[in-house]
C-alpha positions in Angstrom: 27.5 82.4 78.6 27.9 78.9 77.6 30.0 76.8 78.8 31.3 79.6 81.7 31.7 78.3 85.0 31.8 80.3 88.0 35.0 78.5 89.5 38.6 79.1 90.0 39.2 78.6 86.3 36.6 81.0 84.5 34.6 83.7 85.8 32.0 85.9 84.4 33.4 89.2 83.7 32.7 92.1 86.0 30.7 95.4 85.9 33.9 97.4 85.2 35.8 94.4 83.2 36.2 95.9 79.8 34.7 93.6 77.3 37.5 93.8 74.4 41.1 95.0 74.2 43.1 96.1 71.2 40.5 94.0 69.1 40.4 91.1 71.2 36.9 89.9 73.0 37.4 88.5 76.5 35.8 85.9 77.1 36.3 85.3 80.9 38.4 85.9 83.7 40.8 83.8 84.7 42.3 85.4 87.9 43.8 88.4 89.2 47.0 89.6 91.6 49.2 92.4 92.8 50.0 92.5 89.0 46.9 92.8 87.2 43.9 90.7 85.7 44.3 88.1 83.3 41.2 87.1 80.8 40.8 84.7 78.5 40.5 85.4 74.9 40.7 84.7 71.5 42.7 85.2 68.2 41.1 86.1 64.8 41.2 82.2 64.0 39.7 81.2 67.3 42.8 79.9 69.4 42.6 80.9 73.3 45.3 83.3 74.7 45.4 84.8 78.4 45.3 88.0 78.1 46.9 90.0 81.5 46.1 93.8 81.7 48.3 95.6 84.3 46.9 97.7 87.6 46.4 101.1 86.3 48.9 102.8 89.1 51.4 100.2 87.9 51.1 101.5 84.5 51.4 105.1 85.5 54.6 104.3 86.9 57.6 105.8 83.9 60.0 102.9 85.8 58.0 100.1 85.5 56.8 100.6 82.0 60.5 100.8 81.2 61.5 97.4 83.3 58.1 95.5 81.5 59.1 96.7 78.0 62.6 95.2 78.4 61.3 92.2 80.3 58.8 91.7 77.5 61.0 92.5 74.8 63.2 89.4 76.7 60.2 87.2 77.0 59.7 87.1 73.8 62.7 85.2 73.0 61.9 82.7 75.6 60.3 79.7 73.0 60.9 76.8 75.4 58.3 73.5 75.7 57.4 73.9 79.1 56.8 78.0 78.9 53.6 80.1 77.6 55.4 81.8 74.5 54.3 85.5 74.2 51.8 86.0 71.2 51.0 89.8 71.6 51.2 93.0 73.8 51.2 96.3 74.3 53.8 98.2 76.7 53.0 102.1 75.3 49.2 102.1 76.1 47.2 104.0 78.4 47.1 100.3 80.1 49.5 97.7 79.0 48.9 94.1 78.8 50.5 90.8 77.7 49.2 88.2 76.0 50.5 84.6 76.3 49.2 80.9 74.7 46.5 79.5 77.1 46.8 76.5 78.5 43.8 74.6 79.6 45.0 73.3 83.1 44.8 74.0 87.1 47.6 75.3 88.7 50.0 73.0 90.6 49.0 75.1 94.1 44.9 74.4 92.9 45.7 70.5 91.9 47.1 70.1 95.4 44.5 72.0 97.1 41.5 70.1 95.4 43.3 66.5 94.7 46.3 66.4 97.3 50.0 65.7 96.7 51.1 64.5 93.8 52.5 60.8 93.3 56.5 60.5 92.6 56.3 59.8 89.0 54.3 62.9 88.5 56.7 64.9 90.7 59.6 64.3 88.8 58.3 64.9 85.5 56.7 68.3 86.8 60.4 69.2 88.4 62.3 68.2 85.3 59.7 70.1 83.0 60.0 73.2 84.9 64.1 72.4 85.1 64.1 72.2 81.5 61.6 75.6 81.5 64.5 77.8 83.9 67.3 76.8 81.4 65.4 78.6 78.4 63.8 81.2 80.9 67.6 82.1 82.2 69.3 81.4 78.8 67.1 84.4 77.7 68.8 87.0 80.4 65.8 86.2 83.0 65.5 85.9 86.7 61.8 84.5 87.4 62.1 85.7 90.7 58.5 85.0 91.7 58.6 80.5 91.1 55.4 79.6 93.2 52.9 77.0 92.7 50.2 79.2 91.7 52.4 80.1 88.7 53.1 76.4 87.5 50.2 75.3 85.0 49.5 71.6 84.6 48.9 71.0 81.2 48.3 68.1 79.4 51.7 67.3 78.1 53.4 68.3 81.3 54.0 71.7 83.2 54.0 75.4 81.9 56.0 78.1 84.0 54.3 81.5 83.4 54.4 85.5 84.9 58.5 85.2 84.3 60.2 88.2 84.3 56.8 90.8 85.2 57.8 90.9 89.1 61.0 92.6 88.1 59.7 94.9 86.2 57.7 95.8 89.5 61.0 95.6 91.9 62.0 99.0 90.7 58.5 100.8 91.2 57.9 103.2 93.8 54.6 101.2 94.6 56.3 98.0 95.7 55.9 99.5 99.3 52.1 100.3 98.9 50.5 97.4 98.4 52.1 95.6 95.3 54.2 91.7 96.5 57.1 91.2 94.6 57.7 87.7 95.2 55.6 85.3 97.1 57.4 84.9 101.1 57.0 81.1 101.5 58.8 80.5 97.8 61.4 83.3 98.7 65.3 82.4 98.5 67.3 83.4 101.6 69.4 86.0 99.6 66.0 87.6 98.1 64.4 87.6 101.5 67.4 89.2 102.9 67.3 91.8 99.8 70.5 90.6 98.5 71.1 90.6 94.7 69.0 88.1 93.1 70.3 85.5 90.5 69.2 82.2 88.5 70.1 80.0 91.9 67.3 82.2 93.7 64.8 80.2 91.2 66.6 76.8 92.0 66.1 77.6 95.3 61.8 78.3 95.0 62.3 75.2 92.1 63.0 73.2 95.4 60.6 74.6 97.6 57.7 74.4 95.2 58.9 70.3 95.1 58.5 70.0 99.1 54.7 71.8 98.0 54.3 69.3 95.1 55.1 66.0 96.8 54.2 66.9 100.4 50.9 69.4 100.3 53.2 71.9 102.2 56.1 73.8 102.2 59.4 73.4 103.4 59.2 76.6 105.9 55.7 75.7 107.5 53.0 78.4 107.4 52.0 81.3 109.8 52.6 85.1 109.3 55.2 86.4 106.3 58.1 87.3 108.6 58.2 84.5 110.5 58.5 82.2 107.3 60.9 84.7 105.8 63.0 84.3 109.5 63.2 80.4 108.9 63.9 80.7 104.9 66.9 82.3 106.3 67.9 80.7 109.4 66.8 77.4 109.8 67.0 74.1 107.7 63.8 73.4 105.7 61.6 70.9 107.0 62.1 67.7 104.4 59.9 65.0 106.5 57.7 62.9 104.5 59.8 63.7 101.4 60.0 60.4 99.1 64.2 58.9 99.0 64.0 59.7 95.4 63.7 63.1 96.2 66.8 63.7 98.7 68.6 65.5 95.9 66.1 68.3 96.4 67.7 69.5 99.8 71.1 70.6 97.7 68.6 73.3 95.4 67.1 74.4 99.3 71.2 75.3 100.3 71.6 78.4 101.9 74.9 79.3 99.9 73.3 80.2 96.3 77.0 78.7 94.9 76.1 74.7 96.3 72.6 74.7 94.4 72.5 73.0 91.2 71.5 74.6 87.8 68.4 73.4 86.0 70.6 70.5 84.2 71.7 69.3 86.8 67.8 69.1 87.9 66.6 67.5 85.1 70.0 65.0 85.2 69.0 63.7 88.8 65.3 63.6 88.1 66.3 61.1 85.7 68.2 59.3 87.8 65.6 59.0 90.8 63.4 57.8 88.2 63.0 53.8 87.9 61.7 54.2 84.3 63.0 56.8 81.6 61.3 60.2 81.8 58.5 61.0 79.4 55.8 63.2 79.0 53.3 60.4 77.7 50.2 62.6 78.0 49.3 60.7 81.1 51.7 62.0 83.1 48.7 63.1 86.0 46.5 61.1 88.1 43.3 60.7 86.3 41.5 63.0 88.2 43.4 65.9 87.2 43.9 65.0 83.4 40.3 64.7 83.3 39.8 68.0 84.9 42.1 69.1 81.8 39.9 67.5 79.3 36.7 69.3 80.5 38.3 72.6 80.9 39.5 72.0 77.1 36.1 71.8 76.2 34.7 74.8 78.3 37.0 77.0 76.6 36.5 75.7 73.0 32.4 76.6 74.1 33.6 80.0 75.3 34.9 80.9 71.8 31.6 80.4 70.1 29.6 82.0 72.9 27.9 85.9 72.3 29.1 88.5 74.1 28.1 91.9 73.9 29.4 94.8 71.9 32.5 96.9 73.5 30.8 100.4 74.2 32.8 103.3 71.7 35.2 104.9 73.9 34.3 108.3 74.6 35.4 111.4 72.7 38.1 112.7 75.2 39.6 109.1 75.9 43.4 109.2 75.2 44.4 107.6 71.5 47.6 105.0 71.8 49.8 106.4 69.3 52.6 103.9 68.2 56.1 105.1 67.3 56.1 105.3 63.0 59.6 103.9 61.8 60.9 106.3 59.5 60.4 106.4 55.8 56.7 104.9 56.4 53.8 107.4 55.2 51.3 108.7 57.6 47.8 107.0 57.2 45.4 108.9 56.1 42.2 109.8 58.8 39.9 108.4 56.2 41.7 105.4 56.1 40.0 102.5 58.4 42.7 100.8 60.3 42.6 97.2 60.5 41.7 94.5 63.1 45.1 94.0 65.4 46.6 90.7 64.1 48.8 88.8 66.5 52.4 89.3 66.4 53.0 85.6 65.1 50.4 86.1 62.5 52.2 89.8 61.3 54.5 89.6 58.3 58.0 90.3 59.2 59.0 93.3 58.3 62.6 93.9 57.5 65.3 94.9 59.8 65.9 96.8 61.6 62.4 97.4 62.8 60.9 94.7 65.1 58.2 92.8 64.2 55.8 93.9 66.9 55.7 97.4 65.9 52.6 99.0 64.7 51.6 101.0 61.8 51.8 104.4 62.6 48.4 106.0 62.9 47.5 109.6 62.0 46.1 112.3 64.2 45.4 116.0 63.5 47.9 118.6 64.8 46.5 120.3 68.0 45.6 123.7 67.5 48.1 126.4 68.7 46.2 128.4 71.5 48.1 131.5 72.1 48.9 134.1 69.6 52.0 134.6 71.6 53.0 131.5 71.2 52.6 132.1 67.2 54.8 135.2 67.9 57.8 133.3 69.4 57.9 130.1 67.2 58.1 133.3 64.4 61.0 135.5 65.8 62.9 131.6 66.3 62.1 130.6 62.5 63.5 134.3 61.7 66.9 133.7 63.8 67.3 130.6 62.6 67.0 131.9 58.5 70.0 134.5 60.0 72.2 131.7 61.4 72.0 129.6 58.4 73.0 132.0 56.2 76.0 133.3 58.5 76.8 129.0 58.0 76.6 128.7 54.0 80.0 129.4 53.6 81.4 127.0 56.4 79.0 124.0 56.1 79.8 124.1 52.1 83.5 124.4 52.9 83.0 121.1 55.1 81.1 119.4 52.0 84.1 119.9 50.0 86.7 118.4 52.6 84.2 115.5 53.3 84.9 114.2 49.1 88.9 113.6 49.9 88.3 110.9 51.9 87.7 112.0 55.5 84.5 111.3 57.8 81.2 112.5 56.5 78.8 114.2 59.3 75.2 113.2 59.0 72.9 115.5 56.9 70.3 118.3 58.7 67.0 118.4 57.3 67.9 120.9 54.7 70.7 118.5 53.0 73.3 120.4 54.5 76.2 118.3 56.2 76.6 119.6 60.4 80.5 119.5 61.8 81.9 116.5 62.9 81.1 116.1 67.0 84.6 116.6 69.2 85.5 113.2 70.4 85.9 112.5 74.4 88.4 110.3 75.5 88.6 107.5 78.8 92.0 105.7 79.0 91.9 102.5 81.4 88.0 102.1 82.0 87.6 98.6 84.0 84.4 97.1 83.1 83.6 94.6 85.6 81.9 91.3 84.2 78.1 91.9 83.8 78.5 95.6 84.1 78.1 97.7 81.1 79.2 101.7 80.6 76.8 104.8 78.9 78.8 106.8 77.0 76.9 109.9 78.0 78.4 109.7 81.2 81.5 111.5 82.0 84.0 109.5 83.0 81.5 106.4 81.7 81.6 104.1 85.3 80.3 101.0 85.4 76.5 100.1 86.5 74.6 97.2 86.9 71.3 95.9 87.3 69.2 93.5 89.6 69.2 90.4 87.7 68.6 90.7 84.6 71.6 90.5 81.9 73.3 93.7 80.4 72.3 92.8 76.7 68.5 93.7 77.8 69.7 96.7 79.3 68.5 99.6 77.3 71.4 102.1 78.8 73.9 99.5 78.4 76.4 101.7 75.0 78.9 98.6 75.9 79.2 95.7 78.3 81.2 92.6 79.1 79.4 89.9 80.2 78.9 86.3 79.9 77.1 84.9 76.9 76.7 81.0 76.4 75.6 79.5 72.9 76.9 77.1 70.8 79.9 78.4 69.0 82.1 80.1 71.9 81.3 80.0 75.7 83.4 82.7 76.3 82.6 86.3 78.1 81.6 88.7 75.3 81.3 92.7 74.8 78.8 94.6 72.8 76.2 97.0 73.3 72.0 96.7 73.5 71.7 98.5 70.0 73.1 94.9 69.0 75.7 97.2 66.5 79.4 96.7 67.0 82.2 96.1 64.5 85.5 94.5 65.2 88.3 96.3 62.9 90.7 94.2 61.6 94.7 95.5 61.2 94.5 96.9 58.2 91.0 99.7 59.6 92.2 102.8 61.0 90.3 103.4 64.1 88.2 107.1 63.8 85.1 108.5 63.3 85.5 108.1 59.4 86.4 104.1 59.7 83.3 103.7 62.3 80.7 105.0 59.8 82.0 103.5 56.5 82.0 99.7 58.5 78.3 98.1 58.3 78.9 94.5 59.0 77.7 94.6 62.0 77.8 92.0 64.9 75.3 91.5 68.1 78.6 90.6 70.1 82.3 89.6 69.9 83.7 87.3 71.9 86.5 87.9 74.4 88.4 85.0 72.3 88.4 87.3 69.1 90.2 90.2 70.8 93.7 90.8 71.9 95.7 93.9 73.3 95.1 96.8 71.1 91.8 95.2 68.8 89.5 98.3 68.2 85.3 98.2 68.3 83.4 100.3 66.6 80.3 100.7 68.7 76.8 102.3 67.8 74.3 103.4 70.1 70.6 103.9 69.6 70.7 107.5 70.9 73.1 108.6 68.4 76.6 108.1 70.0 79.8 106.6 68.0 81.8 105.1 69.9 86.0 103.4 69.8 86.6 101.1 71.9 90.4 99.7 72.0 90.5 96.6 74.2 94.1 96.5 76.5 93.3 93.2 78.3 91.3 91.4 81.3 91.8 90.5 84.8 94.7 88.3 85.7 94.8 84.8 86.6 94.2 84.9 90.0 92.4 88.3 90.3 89.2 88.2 92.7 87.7 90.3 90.3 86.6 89.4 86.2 87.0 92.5 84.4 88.4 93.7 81.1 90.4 97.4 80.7 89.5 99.7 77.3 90.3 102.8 76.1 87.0 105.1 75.6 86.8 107.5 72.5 83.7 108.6 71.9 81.9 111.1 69.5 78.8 112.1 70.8 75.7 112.3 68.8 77.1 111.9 66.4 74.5 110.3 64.1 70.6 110.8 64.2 69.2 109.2 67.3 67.4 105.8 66.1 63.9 104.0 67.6 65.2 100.4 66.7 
């Protein structure tokens, strides 16, 4: 192939690499893990992406798949400068896989290796780049959770933090005792090495460590066997010797307390104040050596694209048939229809709300053949109950369409046009919802649950939480639910079922600053539920705990469960 060189950056695809996936040719492989394989490849219009497919027992795990298609559902609001934005993916597959932009540079662990440390300018542009990348990477609900050299790229103009929020998705497997690191040891922050809750200060912590690495060659905890760095990670002080003056500042992100590290701005802030010139990423930001290396791989790639490959084989008869979810009120295609070549997500029309932009047309399959005659024979005598029932029902569910015209709440329709009864509401008085906690309103009483990390609005359980949310109109703690539906009443809305589905404008969030002692939320849930919540206040003053209190009434399926 031309232009393919059998190095650390592109290798020649394997015996049992598959040679296209989901319409994209791979070119190459660019390196594999406890996660998966990544390949380079292409889009339609010939721009490179790294395409990572993951381990196949990974992907046959139910609790990963869930964790990766929230974490890639997050990722995809991640759009920062010094990130790989997500172009495409696929979490339903027989094999999911990821594609992000490619970018045509070494890894900081590989520059070091091959070139040595890097000079002092260099370092502080590379640690207020990947600074600048945590904000956006944290601001989106993320914990990288696995910061390590190896997943730095050197680009061009300046450093690109990748593989953010994947080694969460694999903390909750069963298989993360069989042979699958989550987290690298050396890079490790005392709390995550000591299994405590993991937060955005554990990255500040491996941000420092992978400094030490960048500046020095080595890392702040020495080398030998995994438990005896992970003892000193926790223990001892890192070893800062040979470390430049300007880089003092980098001890406070190595503190053992996660509370006396500094966030990312406060990074980038004293990277530009150990720097004797303003920071910019000029384009010549690496010694020469590596920014030519950058240049030639630039060149190998663009040669890749225009090299032959050979054909994917046709998957065989029996191989299993990805079949994406159809959003309602779009027809089934047709068998004899050809389905077109998968487009990337940023190259897809937007389709209107509320389905997401990355979801596929839904494709047609035949009905499987009913085997047993028996079975024939049952789904009969239930069709032939069911005809009984609703005709014992006529004369009540037409009684309830009449009531339902004066004004009062109107139950969703069956499939026959008929209107079912009105769900009995539940009621919680006094639920305490601690901050970053969130309640399911199938639970009964709803208690609070959290995660390991990640924020409650990328929960997918989460019916309503109360958590912080930062952006640029009101800093203040919030409430709402993952469904991204909740409606604040004002005085003169009746809290009920009835008031809840007449409201539609709906709201991601409201702030705690909006609500006082007896404001109601209407709250929708993707599975169906209704919910009331009446807010009666939040933690006092000098409470060790944050919390808010709420009243709980909730009507239980009470519209059609939705796939948004």
């Amino acid at each position: 192939m031309s232009g393919l060189r059998d190095d650390d950056e592109f290798r020649p695809l394997d015996s049992g690499d598959p040679r296209a996936v989901a319409g994209y040719r791979l070119a190459a492989r660019l390196g594999s893990g406890g996660m998966g394989t990544v390949y380079l490849s292409y889009t339609p219009g010939g721009h490179p992406i790294a395409l990572k497919t993951i381990r196949p027992e990974l992907g046959e795990d139910g609790e990963f798949r869930r964790r990766f298609r929230q974490e890639v559902r997050a990722a995809q609001r991640v759009q920062g400068l010094y990130t790989a934005p997500v172009i495409d993916f696929d979490t339903e597959g027989a094999r999911p896989w990821l594609a992000t932009a490619y970018v045509a540079g070494p890894s900081l662990a590989t520059a070091v290796a091959e070139h040595g440390p890097l000079p002092l300018p260099s370092v502080l542009l590379l640690l207020a780049g990947m600074a600048e990348a945590l904000s956006v990477i944290h601001g989106a609900g993320i914990v990288h959770r696995d910061l390590k050299p190896s997943n730095v790229l050197l680009a061009g103009d300046g450093p690109r933090v990748i593989d953010f929020g994947i080694a969460r998705a694999a903390d909750a497997t069963a298989l993360t005792g069989t042979g699958v690191s989550v987290g690298t040891p050396a890079f490790m922050s005392p709390e995550q090495a000591a299994g405590r809750p993991v937060t955005p200060a554990s990255d500040v912590f491996a941000l420092g460590q992978v400094a030490v690495f960048a500046a020095r060659g080595q890392g702040a905890y020495g080398d030998g066997p995994s438990h005896a760095v992970l003892y000193r990670i926790v223990h001892e002080e890192p070893d800062l010797d040979g470390m430049p003056g300007q880089l003092a500042f980098v001890a406070r992100c190595l503190a053992k307390d996660p509370a006396d590290r500094p966030t990312p701005a406060e990074v980038v802030a004293l990277c530009q104040e150990a720097s004797p010139t303003p920071l910019r990423q000029s384009g010549s930001w690496l010694p020469a050596a590596l920014t030519a290396q950058i240049t030639q791989r630039v060149s190998a790639s663009a040669a890749l694209a225009s090299a032959p490959t050979a054909a994917p084989a046709a998957p065989p008869p029996t191989a299993p048939v990805t079949r994406p979810v159809r959003p309602a009120g779009h027809p089934p295609v047709p068998p004899a229809v050809a389905q077109p070549p998968r487009v990337p997500v940023y190259q897809q029309p937007v389709p209107p709300r509320p389905y997401p932009a990355y979801v596929q047309p839904y494709v047609w399959q035949p009905p499987r053949p009913k085997r047993r005659v028996g079975r024939k024979i049952a789904i009969g005598a239930a069709v032939g109950f069911a005809l009984l029932w609703g005709v014992g029902c006529v004369s009540v569910l037409s009684h309830l369409g009449d009531t339902a015209d004066d004004g009062s709440s109107r139950s969703p329709s069956t499939a026959t046009g008929q209107r079912r009864p009105d769900p009995k509401p539940v009621a919680f008085k006094g639920v305490n919802i601690p901050n970053g906690y969130w309640v399911r309103f199938a639970d009964s009483p709803p208690k609070p649950v959290t995660g390991d990390g990640s924020s409650p609005w990328y929960e997918d359980t989460a019916d309503f939480y109360y958590a912080d949310y930062d952006d640029t109109d009101d800093d203040t703690p919030a409430v709402g639910s993952y469904s991204d539906k909740v409606v604040l009443l004002n005085n003169a809305e009746h809290g009920s079922l009835a008031t809840c589905r007449k409201v539609t404008r709906y709201a991601e969030r409201v702030h705690l600053s909006q609500l006082s002692k007896g404001s109601q939320i209407c709250v929708y849930t993707n599975s169906g539920h209704i919910a009331l919540v009446t807010y009666r206040g939040s933690a006092a003053r000098h409470s060790p705990s944050d919390y808010i209190t709420v009243d709980l009434t909730i009507w239980r399926n009470a519209e059609p469960a939705s796939d948004d």
